[in-house]
N, C-alpha and C positions, 0 to 999 in steps of 0.2 A: 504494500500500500504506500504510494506516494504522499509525501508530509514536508508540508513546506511553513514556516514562518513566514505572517503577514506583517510587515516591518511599516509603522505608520507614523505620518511625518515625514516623510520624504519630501523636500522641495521640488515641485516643476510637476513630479513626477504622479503623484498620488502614494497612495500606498505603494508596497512593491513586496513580491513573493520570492522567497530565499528558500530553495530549495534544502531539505535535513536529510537527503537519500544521499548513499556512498560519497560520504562525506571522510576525505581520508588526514586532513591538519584544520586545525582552526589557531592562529596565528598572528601577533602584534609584536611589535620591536619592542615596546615599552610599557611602563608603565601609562605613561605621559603619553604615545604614541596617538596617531589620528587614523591611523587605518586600525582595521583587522581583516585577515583575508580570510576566508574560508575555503579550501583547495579540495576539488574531487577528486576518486580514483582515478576517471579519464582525462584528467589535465587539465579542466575547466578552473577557474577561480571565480569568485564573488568578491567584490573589494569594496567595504563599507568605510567609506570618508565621513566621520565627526568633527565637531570639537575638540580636545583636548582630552584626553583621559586622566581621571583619575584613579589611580590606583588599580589602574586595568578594567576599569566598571562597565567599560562598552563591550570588551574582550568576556567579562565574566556573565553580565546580563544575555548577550547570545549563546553563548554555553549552556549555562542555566537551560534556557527557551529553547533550543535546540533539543537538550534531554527532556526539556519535558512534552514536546512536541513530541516527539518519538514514545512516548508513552498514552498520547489521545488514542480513545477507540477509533476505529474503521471508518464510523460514521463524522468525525471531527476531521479533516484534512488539512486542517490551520492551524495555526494556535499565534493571535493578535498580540503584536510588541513595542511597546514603546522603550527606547531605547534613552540613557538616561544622558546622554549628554546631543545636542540641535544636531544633525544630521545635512551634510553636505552633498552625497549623493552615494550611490551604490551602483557599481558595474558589476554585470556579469561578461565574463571570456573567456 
């Protein structure tokens, strides 16, 4: 079953869906850092541009939200996020 985070607040963009399937690193330089990537088995990435982190809280609230998305029944294929530091923008590639 396919399970993706609905990441809300996104500028321009509206929402935006982050896929949680073979998902193989989730990944920030820093603490402080403004990305976090998310890297699949096929090569793909997800690269989430914020603010500024604190104490890795953007890096740790996707984590978080990611397992617990992986744990909704069958019938839930989302699980809604607000992400705690303004959001810059999200590529997937």
């Amino acid at each position: 079953m396919e399970k993706f985070l609905q990441i809300q607040g996104v500028p321009v963009m509206g929402n935006q869906l982050i896929s949680c399937n073979n998902i193989k690193t989730i990944t920030t330089a820093s603490g402080i850092a403004v990305t976090v990537v998310i890297t699949y088995s096929d090569g793909t990435a997800t690269t989430i541009t914020t603010a500024a982190q604190v104490g890795a809280d953007v890096y740790q609230e996707i984590r978080l939200s990611l397992m617990a998305a992986l744990r909704l029944s069958w019938q839930n294929p989302y699980l809604l996020v607000t992400l705690p530091k303004a959001i810059t923008s999200i590529v997937n590639a």
